[in-house]
C-alpha positions in Angstrom: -44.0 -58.0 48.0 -44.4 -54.8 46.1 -42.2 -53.1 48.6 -39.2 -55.6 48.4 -39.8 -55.3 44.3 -39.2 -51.4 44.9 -36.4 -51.8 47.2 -34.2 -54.3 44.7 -35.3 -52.1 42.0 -33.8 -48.7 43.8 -30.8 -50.6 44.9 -29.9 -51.4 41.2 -30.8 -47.9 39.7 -28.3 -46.9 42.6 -25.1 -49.4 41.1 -26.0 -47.6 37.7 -26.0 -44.8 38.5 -22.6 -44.8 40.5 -21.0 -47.1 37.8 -21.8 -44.1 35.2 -18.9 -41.5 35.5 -20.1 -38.0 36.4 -19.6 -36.1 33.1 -20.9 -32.3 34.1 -21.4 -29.6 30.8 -18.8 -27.2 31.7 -16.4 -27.8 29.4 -15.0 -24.3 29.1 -13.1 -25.0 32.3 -10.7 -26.9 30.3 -9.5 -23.9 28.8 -6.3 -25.9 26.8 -8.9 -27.6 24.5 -9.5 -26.3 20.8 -12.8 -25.5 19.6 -13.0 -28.8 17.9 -12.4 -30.8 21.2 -14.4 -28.7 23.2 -17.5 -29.7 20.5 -16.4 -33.3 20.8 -16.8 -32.9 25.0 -20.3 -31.4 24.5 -21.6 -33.9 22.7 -20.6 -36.8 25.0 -21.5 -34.8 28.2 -24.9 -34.8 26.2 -25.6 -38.8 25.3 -24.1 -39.2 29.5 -27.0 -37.1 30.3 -29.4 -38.7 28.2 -28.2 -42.2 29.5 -29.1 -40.9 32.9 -32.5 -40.0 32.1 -33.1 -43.4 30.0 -32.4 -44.9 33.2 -34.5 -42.8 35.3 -37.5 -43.2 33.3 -37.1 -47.0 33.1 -37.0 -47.3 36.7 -40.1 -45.5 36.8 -41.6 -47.8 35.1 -41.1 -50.5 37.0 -38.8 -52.0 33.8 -35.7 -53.4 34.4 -32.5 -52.3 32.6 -30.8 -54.8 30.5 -27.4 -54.5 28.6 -24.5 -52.1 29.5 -24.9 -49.3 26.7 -27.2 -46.4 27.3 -30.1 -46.4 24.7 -29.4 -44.1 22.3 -31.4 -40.7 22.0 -33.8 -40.4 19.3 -33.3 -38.7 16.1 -34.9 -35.7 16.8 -33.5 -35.5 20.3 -30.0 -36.1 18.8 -30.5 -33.3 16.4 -31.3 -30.6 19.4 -28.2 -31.9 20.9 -26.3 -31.1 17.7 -27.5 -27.7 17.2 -27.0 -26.5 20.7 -23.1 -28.0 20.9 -23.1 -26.0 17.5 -24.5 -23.1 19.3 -21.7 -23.4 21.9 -19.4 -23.7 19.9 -20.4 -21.0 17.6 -20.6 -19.2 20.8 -17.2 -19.6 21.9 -15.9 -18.6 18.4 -17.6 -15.3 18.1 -15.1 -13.8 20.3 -12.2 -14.6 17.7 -14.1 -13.9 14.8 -15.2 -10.1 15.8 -11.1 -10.0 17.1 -10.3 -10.9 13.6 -12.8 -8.6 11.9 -11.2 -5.8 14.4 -7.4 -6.8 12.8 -8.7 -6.6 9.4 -10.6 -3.0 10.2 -7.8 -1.7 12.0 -5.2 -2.6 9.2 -7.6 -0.8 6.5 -7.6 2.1 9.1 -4.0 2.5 9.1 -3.7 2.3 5.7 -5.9 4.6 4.9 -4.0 7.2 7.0 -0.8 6.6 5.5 -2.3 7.3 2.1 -3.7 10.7 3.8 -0.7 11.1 5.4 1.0 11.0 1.5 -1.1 12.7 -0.1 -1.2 15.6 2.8 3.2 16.3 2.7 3.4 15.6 -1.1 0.7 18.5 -1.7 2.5 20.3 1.0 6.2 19.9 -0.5 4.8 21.0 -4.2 2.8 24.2 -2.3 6.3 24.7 -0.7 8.4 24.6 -3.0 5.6 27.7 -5.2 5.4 29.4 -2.6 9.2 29.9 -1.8 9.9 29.9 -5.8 7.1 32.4 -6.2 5.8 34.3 -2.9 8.4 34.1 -0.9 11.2 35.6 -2.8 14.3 32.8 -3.6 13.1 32.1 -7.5 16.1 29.8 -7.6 14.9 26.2 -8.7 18.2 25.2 -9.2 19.8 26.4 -5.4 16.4 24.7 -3.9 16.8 21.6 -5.3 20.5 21.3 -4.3 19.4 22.2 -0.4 17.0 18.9 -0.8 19.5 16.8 -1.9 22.4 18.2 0.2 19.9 17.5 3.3 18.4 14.3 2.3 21.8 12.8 1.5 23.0 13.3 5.4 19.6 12.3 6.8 20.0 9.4 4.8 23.6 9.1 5.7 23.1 8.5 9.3 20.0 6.6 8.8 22.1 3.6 7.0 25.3 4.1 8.7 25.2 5.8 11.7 22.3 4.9 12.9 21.4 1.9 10.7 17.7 1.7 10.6 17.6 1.0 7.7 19.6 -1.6 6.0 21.9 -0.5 2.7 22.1 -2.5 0.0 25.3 -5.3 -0.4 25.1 -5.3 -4.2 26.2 -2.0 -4.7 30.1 -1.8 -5.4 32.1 0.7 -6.9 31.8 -0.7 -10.7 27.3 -0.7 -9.9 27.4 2.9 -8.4 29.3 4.1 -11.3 27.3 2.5 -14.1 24.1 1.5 -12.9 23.2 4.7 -10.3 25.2 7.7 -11.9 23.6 7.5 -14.9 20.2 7.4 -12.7 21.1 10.3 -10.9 21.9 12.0 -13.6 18.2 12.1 -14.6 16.7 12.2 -11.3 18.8 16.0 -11.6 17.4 17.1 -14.7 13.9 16.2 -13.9 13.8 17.9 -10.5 15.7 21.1 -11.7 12.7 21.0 -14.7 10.3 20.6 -12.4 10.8 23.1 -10.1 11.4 25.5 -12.8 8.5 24.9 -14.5 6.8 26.0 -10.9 8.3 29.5 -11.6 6.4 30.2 -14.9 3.0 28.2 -14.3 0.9 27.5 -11.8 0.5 24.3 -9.6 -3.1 23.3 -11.1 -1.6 23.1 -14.5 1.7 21.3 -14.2 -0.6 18.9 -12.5 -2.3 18.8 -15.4 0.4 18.3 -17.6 1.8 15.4 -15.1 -1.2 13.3 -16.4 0.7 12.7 -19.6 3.7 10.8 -17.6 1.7 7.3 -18.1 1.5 8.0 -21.6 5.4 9.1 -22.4 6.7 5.6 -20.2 4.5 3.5 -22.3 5.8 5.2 -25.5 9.1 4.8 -24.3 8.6 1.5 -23.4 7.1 0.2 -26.5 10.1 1.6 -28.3 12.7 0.3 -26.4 10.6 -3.4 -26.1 9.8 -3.2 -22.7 6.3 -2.7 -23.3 3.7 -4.8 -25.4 1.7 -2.3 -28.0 -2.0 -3.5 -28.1 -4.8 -1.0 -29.9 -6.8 -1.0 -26.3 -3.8 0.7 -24.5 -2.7 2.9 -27.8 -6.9 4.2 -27.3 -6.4 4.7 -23.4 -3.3 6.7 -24.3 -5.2 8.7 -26.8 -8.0 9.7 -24.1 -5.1 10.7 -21.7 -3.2 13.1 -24.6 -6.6 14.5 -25.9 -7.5 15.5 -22.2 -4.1 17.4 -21.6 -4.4 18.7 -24.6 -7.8 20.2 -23.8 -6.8 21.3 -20.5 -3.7 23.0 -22.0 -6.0 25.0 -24.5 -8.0 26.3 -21.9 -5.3 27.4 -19.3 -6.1 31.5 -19.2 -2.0 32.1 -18.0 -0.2 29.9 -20.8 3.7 30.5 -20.6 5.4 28.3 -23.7 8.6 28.0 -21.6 7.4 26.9 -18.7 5.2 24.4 -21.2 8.5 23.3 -22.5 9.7 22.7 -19.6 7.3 21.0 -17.7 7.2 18.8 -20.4 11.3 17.9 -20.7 10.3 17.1 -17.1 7.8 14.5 -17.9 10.1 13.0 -20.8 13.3 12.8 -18.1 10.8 11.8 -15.3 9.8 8.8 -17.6 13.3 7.7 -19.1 14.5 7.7 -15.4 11.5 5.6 -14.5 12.7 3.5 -17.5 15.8 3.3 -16.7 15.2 1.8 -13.0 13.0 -1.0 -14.5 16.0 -1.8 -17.1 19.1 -1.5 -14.8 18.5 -1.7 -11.2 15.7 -4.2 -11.7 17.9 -7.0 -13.2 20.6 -5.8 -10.9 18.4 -7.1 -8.0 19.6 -4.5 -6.0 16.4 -3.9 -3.7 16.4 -0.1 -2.6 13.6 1.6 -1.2 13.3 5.7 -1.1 15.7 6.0 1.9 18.4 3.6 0.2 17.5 5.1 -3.1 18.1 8.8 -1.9 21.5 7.5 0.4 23.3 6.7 -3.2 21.1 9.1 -5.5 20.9 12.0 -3.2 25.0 13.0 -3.7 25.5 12.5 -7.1 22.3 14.8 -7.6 23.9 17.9 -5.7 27.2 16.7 -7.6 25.3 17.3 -11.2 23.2 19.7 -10.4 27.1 22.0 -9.2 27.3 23.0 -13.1 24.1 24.8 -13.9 23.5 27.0 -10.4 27.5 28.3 -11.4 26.1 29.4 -14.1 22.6 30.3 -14.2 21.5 31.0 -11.0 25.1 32.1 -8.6 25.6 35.0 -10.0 21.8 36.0 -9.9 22.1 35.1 -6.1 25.1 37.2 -5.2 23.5 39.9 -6.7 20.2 39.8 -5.4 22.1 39.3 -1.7 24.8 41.4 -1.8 23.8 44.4 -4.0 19.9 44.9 -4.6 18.9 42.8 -1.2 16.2 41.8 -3.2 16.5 38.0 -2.2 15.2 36.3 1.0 16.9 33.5 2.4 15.9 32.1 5.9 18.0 29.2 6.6 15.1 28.1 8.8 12.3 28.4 6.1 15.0 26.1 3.9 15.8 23.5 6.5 11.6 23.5 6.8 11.4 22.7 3.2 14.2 19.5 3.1 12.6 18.5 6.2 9.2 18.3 4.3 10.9 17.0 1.5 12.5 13.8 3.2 9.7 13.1 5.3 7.9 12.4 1.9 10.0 9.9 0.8 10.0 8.7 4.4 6.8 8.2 4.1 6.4 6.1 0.7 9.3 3.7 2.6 6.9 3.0 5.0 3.8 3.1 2.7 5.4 0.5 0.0 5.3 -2.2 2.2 1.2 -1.9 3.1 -0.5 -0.9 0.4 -0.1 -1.8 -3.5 1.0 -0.2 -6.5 -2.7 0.6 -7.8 -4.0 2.1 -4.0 -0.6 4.6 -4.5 -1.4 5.0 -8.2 -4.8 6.1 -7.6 -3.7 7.8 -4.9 -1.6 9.8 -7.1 -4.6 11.0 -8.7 -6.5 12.1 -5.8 -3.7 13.7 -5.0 -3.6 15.7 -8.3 -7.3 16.5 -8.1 -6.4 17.8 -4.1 -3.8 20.1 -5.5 -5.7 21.6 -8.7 -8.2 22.6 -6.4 -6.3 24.2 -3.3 -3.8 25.7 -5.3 -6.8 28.2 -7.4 -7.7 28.9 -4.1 -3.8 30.1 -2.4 -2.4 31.0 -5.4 -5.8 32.3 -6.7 -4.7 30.7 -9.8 -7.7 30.8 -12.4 -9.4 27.6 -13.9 -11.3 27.8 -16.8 -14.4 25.2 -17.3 -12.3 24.0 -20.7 -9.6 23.3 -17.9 -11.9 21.2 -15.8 -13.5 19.1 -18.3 -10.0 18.3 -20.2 -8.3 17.4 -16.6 -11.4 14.8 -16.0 -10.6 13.1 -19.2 -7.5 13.1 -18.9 -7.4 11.9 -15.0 -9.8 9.1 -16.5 -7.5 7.6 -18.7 -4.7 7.7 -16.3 -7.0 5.9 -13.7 -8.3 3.1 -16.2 -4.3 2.7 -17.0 -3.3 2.2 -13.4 -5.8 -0.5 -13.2 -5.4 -2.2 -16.5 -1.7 -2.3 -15.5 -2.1 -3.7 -12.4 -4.7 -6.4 -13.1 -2.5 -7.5 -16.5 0.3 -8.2 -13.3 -2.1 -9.9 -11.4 -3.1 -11.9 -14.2 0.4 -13.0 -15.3 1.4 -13.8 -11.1 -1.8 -16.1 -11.2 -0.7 -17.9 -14.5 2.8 -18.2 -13.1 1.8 -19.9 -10.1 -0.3 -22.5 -11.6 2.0 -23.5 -13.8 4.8 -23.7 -11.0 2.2 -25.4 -9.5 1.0 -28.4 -12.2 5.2 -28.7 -12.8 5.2 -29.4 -9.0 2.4 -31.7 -9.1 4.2 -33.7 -12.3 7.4 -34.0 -10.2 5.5 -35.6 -7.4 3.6 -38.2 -9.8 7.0 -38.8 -11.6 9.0 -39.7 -8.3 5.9 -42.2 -7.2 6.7 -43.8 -10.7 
């Protein structure tokens, strides 16, 4: 009897079992699925499983199995099942997540050795252009800064047209170049000839100094001309800034008042050019970057800058070369210098686009800082404490500037868009009306 019991018993825990599909746990053969359907196939792999060993145990007992659904797993059972489809799943995601946190560390990598790479040919190009202006015998400021532009307009040249790598810029007719980017040009040329003659009569740690007041003299300019909100906070910052060049300036041990002068017509020309881009070629919405920029700026710069080398610095130059020989010229040391110069602003074309304005504006002040310090040790150019401690200020101010500016942007994008986006939000609910 008990035998026959047994054997009808086997024989119907044998039609269960083959009318259960065969559901196996090796779902990452089915490599097509997402990570949410992969989960999903876990889970019902797991209740098959625990169907077949409701079954099992039932027969064991000598009870027979009634119904068609599997008895569901307990609570505690169905939680373990949970946490390790979870843990699978986790599992499987790990490998995207650490390839995303590589993306994100490998971006921040590059990035950061752009802004080296910046900071490394713009100290070079202003430690080039002393030592030729100073050491190396051509004290010509005027003559250098025509070879920049002369070579970095027919880089640029075959860049755009030749060899077209980068794009040049449709809005730019003849009636935009002449009264939009002349006058632009214009005072690109001053400020480089003041620059680079201010290089002659002071020493790189100073005019870096002195370079700390060119936040200050846009923002006045600005505030004049109503570009430019006046508040008391940003009159105070400006006040730190002036007060800091100011002490640095009283404690420079080899003060020359025209090179002071004109370092600081530099600054002022610097800052109504900068001015003058925001105004005109902003609303033009001409989009140029430093390559496009130097293809249409570059010529009319050597064009301006024909008047003053005839007459301040040519017949110098023909003297120094034909009579005295007292004047170097290499045409390879000046091809070096272009080449240094151009692959600067080759290299804020590519660094626009990856970092933002306050990395580059805090940047700048590194850069500063860099310079000060390897310039006293070349040019063993003295620094006084006086110096140090009026720099610091001043770099202070300029760096709490750079990031009140930018977050008072970021501010005024993040009202913008929710406002765009409650106006979008009342369109929808007036077109359901």
């Amino acid at each position: 009897m008990m035998s026959s019991v047994s054997l009808t018993l086997a024989r119907a825990l044998a039609q269960r079992r083959a009318a259960v599909p065969r559901v196996g746990l090796d779902v990452d053969a089915t490599p097509h699925l997402d990570s949410f359907a992969r989960a999903r196939a876990r889970v019902a792999a797991l209740v098959v499983v625990t169907a077949r060993i409701s079954d099992a145990i039932g027969a064991a007992s000598f009870r027979p199995y009634r119904g068609t659904r599997a008895r569901r797993p307990r609570r505690g059972r169905r939680r373990a099942n949970m946490s390790a489809a979870v843990k699978a799943t986790s599992e499987n995601d790990a490998p995207a997540a650490a390839r995303g946190a590589e993306r994100v560390i490998a971006k921040a990598l590059a990035d950061n050795a752009f802004v080296a790479l910046w900071i490394f040919v713009s100290a070079l190009v202003i430690l080039f252009n002393k030592y030729i202006l100073t050491v190396y015998g051509f004290p010509f400021p005027v003559a250098l800064t025509m070879t920049h532009m002369l070579f970095c307009s027919s880089l640029a040249f075959v860049l755009v047209r030749v060899a077209k790598v980068v794009p040049a810029s449709d809005g730019v007719t003849r009636d935009v170049y002449a009264k939009k980017i002349v006058p632009i040009a214009a005072l690109f040329a001053t400020s480089l000839w003041a620059s680079n003659t201010a290089y002659v009569y002071l020493s790189v740690a100073f005019i870096q100094m002195l370079k700390a007041l060119s936040p200050v003299t846009v923002y006045t300019i600005g505030c004049v001309i109503g570009i430019e909100q006046y508040t008391h906070k940003r009159l105070a910052n400006m006040a730190v800034v002036t007060v800091g060049v100011m002490i640095a300036s009283y404690g420079e041990l080899n003060f020359n008042a025209f090179g002071f002068f004109v370092q600081l017509v530099a600054v002022v020309v610097e800052a109504c050019r900068i001015v003058s881009v925001q105004l005109v070629l902003g609303k033009a919405n001409l989009k140029l970057n430093s390559i496009t920029t130097l293809y249409y700026v570059s010529p009319m710069c050597f064009v301006f800058l024909i008047v003053p080398f005839a007459f301040l610095e040519l017949p110098k130059l023909a003297y120094g070369l034909e009579i005295t020989h007292s004047i170097h010229f290499s045409a390879g040391v000046m091809l070096a210098n272009a080449s240094c110069a151009f692959a600067l602003n080759a290299i804020i074309y590519l660094l626009i686009g990856r970092t933002s304005a306050l990395t580059l504006n805090i940047s700048g002040v590194l850069k500063d800082i860099i310079l000060i310090a390897i310039s006293a040790v070349i040019f063993e150019s003295p620094i006084s404490s006086t110096q140090l401690i009026g720099s610091c200020i001043a770099f202070s101010g300029v760096c709490y500037y750079n990031y009140r500016k930018v977050s008072d942007a970021l501010a005024a994008a993040a009202v913008a868009a929710t406002e765009q986006s409650s106006k979008a939000q009342a369109s929808k609910g007036a077109d359901k009306l």
